[in-house]
C-alpha positions as CSV (number, residue, x, y, z in Angstrom):
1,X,27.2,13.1,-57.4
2,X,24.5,10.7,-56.7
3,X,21.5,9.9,-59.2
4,X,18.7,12.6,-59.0
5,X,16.1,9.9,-58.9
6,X,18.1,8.0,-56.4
7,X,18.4,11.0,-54.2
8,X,14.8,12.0,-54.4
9,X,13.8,8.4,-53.3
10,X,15.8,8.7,-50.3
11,X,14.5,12.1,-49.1
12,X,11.0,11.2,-49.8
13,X,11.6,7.5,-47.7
14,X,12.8,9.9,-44.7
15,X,10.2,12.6,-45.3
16,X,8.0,8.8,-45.1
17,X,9.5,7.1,-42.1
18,X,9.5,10.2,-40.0
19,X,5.8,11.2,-40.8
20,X,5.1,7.7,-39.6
21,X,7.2,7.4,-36.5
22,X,5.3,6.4,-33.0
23,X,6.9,6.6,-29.7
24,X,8.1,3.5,-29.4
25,X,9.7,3.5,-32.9
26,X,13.3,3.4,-33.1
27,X,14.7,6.3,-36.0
28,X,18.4,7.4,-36.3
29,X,18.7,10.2,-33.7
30,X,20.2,13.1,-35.3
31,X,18.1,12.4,-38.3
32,X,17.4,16.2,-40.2
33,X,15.4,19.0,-38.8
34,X,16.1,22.2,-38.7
35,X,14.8,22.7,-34.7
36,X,17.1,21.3,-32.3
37,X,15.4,20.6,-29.0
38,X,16.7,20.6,-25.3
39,X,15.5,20.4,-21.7
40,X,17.6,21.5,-18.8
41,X,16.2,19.7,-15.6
42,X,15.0,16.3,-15.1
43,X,12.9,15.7,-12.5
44,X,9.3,14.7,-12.2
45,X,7.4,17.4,-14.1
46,X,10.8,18.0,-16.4
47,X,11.1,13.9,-17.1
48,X,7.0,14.1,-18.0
49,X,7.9,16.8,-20.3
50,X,10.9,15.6,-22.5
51,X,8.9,12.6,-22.9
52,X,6.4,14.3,-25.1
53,X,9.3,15.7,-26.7
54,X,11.1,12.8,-27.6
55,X,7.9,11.8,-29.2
56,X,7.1,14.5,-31.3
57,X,10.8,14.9,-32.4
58,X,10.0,12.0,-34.0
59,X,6.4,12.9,-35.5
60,X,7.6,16.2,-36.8
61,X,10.2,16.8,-39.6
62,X,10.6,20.2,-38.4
63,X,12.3,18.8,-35.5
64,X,16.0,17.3,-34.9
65,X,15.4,13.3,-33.8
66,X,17.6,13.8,-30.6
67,X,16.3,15.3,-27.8
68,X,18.7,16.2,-24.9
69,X,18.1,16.3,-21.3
70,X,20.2,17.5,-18.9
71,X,21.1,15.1,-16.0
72,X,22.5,16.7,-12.7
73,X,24.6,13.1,-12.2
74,X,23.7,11.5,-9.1
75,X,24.3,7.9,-8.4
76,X,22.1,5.1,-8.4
77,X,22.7,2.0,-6.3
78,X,26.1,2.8,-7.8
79,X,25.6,3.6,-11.4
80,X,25.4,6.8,-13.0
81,X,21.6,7.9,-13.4
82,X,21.7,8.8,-17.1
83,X,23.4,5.6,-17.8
84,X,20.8,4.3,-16.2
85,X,18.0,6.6,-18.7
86,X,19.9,5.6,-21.8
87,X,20.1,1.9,-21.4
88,X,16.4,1.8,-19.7
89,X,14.9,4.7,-22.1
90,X,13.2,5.8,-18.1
91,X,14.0,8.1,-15.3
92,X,13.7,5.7,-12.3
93,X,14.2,7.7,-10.1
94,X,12.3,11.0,-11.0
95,X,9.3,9.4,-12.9
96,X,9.3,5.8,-12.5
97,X,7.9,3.0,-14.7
98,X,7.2,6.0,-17.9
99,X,9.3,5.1,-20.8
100,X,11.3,7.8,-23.1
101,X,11.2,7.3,-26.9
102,X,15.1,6.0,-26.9
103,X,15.6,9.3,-28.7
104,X,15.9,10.9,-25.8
105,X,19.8,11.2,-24.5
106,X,20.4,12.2,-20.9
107,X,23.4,13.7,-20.6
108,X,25.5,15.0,-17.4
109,X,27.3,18.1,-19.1
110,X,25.4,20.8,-19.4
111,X,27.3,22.2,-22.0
112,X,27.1,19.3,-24.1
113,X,23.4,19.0,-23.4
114,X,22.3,22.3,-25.1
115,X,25.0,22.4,-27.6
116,X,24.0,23.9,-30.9
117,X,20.0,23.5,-29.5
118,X,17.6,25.9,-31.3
119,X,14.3,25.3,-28.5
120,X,15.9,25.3,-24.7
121,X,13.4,24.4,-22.2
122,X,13.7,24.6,-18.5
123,X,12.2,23.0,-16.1
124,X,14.0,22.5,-12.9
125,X,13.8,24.7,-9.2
126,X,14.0,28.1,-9.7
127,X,17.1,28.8,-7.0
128,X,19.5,26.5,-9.3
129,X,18.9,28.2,-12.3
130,X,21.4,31.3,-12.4
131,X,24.5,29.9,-12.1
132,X,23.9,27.8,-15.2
133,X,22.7,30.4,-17.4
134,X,26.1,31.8,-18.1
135,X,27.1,28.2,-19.6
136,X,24.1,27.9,-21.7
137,X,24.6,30.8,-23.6
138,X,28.2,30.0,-24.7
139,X,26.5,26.7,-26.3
140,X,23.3,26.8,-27.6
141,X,22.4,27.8,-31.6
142,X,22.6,31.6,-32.1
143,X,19.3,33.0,-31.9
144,X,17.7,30.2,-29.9
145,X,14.4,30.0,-27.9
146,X,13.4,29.2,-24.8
147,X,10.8,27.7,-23.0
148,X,10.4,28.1,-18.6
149,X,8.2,25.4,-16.9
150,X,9.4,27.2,-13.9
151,X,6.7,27.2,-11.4
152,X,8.4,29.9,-9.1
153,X,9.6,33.4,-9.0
154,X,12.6,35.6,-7.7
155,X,12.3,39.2,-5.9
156,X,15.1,42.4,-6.0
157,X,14.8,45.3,-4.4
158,X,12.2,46.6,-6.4
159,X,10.0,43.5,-6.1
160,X,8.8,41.1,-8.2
161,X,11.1,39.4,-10.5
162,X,9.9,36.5,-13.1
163,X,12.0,33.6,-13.9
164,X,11.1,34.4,-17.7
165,X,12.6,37.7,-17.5
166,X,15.8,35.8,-16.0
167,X,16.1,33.6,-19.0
168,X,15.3,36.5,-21.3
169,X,18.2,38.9,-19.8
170,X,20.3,36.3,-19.1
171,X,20.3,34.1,-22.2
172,X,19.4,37.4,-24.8
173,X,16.3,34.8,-25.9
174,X,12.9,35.0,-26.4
175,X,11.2,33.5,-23.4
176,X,7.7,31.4,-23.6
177,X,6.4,30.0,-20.4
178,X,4.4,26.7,-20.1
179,X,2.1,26.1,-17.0
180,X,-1.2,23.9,-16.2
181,X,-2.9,21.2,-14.8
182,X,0.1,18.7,-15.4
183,X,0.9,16.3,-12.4
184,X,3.8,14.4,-13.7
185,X,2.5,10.9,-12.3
186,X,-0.8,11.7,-14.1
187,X,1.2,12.2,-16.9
188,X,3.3,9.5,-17.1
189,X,0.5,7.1,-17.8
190,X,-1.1,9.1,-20.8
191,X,-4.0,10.4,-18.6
192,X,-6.1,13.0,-20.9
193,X,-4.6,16.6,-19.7
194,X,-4.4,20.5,-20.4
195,X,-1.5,22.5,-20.4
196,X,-0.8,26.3,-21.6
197,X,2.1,28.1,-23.1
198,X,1.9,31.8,-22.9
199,X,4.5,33.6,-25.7
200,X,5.6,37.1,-26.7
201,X,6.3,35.8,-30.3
202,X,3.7,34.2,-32.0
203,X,6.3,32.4,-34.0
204,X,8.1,30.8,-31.2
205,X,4.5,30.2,-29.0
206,X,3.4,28.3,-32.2
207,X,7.0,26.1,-32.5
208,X,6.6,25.0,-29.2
209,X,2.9,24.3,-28.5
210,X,3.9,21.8,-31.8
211,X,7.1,20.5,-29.3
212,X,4.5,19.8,-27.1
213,X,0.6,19.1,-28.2
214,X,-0.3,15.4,-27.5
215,X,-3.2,12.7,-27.7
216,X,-2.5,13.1,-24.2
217,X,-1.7,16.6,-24.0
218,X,-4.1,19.3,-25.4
219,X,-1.7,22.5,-25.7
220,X,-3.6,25.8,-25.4
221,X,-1.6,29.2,-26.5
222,X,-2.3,32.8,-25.0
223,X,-0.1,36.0,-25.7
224,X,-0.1,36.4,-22.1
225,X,3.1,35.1,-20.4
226,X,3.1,37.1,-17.8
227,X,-0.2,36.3,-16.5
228,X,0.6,32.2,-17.2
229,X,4.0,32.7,-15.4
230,X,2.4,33.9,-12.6
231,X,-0.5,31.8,-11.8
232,X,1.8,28.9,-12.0
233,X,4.3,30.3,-8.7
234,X,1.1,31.6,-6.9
235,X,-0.9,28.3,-7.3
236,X,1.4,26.4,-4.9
237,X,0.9,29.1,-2.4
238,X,-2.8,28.5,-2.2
239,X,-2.1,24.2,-2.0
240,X,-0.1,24.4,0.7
241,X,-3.2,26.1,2.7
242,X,-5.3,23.4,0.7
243,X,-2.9,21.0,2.5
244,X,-3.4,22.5,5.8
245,X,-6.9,22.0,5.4
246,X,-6.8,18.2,4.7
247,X,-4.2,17.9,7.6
248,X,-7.1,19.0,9.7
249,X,-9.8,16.9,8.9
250,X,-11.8,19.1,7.1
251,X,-14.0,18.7,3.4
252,X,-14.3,20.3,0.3
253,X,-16.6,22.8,1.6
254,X,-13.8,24.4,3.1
255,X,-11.2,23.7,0.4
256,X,-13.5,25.1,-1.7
257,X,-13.3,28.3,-0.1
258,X,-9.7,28.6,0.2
259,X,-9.4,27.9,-3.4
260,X,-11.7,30.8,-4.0
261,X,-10.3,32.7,-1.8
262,X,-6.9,31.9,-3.2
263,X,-7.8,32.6,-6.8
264,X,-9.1,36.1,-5.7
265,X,-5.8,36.7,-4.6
266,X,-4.0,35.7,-7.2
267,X,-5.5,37.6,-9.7
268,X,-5.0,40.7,-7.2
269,X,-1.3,39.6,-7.1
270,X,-1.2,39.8,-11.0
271,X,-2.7,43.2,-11.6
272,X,-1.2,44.9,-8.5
273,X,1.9,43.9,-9.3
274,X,1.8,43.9,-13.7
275,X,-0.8,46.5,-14.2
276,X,0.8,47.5,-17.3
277,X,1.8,44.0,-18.6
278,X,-1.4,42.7,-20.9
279,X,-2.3,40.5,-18.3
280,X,-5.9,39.3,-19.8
281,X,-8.6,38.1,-17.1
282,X,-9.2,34.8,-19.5
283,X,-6.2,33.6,-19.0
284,X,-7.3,32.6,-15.4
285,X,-9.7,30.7,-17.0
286,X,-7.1,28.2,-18.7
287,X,-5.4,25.0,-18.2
288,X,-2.5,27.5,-16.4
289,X,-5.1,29.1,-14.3
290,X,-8.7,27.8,-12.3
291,X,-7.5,24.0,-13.9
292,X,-4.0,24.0,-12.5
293,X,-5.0,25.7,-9.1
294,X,-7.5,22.9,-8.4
295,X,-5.6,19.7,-9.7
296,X,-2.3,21.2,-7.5
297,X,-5.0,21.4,-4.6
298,X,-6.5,17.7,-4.6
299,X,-3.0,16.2,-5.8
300,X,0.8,17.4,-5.8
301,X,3.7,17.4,-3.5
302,X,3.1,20.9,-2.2
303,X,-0.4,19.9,-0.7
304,X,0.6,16.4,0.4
305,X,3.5,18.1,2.3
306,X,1.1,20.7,3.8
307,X,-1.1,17.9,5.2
308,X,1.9,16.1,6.8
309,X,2.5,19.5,8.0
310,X,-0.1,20.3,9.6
311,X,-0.6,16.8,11.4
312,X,2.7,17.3,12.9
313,X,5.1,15.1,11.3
314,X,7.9,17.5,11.3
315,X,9.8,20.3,9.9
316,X,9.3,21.1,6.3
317,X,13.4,19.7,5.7
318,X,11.8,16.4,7.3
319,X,9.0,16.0,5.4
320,X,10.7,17.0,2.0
321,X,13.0,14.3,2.8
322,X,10.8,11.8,3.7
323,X,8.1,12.6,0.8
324,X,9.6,13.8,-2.3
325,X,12.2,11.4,-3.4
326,X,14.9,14.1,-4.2
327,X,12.4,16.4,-5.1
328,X,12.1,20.1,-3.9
329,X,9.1,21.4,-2.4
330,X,8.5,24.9,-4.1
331,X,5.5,26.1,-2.3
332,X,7.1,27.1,0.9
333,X,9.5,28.9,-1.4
334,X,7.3,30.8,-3.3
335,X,5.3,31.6,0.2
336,X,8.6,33.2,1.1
337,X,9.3,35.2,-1.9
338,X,6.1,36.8,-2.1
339,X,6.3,37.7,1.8
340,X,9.0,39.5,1.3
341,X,7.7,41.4,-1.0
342,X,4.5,41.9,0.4
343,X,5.9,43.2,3.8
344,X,8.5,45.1,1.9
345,X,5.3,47.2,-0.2
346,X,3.1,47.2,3.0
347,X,0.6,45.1,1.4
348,X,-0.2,42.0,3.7
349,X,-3.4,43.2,5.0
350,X,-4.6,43.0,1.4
351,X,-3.7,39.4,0.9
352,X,-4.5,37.5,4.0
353,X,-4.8,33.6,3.1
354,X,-1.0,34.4,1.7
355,X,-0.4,35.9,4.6
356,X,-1.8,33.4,7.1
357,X,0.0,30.5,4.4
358,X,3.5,32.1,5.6
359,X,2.3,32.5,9.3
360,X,1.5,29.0,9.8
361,X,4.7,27.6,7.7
362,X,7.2,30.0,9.4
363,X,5.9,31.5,12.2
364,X,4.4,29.2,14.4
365,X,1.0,30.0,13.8
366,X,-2.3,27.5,14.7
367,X,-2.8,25.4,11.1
368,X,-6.1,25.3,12.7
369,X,-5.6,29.8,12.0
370,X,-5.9,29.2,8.0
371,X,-10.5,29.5,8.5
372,X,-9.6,32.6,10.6
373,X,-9.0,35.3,8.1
């Protein structure tokens, strides 16, 4: 057995080298921690994201040194793009020119990518998320947590349906949700931002507001995930209209308003719809809420598509195409879902810059309409 004193000097140089890690700094992935973390989806917001993690995997003994993130393999100029993320330690095609801590593995199998994780996190369109859930289960640690960075929702029959509540059923997992004033590119360079994680276990909120607090990234916690799930989905509704309005010509008086407007709306949305579920009128007031409704509003892909929109330079296929590199536009989707569920309870009267939103997205309606509610 090795020498006690020998041994000691070895876990306190690792217990060392980890406390003074830096991104940049190249440790041992795989080095001991007893929190394993993973993120499923790596486009632009999920790319900005398991960059932070990489980096505090390696601040933080609690944590494993590898991070996983889960590729969906497409080809780059004819080379597999996570070959391309391992050898460059950068998404170039998702978040360009932002370097990973080379702790960071991107890997194409999603079984392999969330094998024996103990902290999932998801962060890729909503509509693509079912079909892997069954998968993810089969391989991550028993008893793991997860994370949704989401920004959507899903409806049934009987209405609303969050994507958290997906992941909990579907995973048998404590769900937190993190949402805020986060746009990726922003991001990327270290620009000073806010974000919010909303849990259910105070535990679990605490584990991964530590996966995630920053220089650059000031982590704010609320028992409240319901009321941060939402504002993030129902926040792109209101930039598309913001969108419209730029398309048009017109200044911040007016955006102004329809952010207003917008935020009245959502916060109807959220008690109509949860009355029972906790949701507390402060959390509006964080990063997820007021902050992330007027950064997505003056910057985003949902309200630069919604100006190219509205200035007639195509179908909203063309101008995802043309503008988002790959990217999906979830705006329109989320305009959709919560039409349907609107119409389906009889309640658009009561929400009519949603309602108008839809109108002039899908049914031909004068952009010029969104002042005329």
């Amino acid at each position: 057995s090795p020498h006690p004193v020998t041994s000691t000097a070895c876990t306190m140089l690792s217990r060392v080298s980890k406390g003074l890690a830096r991104p940049g700094s190249r440790l041992l992935s795989g080095a001991a921690g007893s929190e394993k973390l993973a993120m499923v989806g790596s486009g632009n917001f999920g790319s900005a994201l398991v960059r932070i993690l990489g980096q505090n995997a390696l601040r933080h003994d609690i944590f494993d040194n590898e991070v996983k993130l889960y590729v969906y393999e497409e080809m780059i100029d004819g080379k597999p793009l996570t070959e391309i993320i391992n050898e460059t330690n950068e998404n170039v095609k998702y978040l360009k020119g932002a370097k990973f801590t080379p702790n960071v593995k991107a890997v194409p199998d999603l079984a392999e990518a969330v094998k024996g994780a103990t902290m999932v996190c998801f962060c890729l369109p909503h509509q693509f998320l079912k079909p892997l859930m069954p998968t993810i289960k089969e391989s991550v640690a028993p008893g793991a947590k997860v994370l949704s960075a989401i920004k959507g929702i899903d409806f049934d029959d009987n209405g609303v349906v969050l994507i958290s509540d997906l992941l909990r059923q579907g995973l048998n997992a404590d769900c937190s949700v993190l949402m805020g004033a986060n746009v990726a590119n922003d991001m990327a360079s270290d620009q000073f931002c806010e974000t919010t994680i909303g849990y259910k276990d105070a535990k679990n909120g605490e584990l991964f507001k530590l996966a995630f607090d920053a220089p650059a990234l000031k982590v704010g916690t609320v028992p409240d995930t319901v009321g941060v799930e939402l504002c993030g989905a129902l926040k792109n509704i209101v930039a598309i209209g913001a969108g419209y309005s730029d398309g048009l010509g017109y200044g911040g008086n007016t955006k102004a308003a329809l952010i207003r407007i917008g935020l009245k709306e959502m916060i109807k949305f959220c008690k109509m719809f949860y009355p029972t579920a906790g949701i507390d009128d402060d959390t509006f007031l964080e990063s997820c809420g007021v902050a992330d409704l007027i950064t997505t509003c003056f910057g985003g892909r949902n309200r630069a598509c919604a100006e190219a929109f509205a200035k007639g330079e195509g179908t909203w296929d063309d101008i995802e195409k043309s503008k988002l590199n790959g990217q999906k536009l979830q705006g329109t989707i989320t305009a959709k879902d919560v039409m349907t569920v609107l119409k389906h309870k009889k309640l658009e009267a009561q929400f009519p810059l949603f309602a108008r939103i839809y109108e002039i997205a899908f049914e031909g309606k004068d952009p010029k309409s969104i002042v005329e509610l």
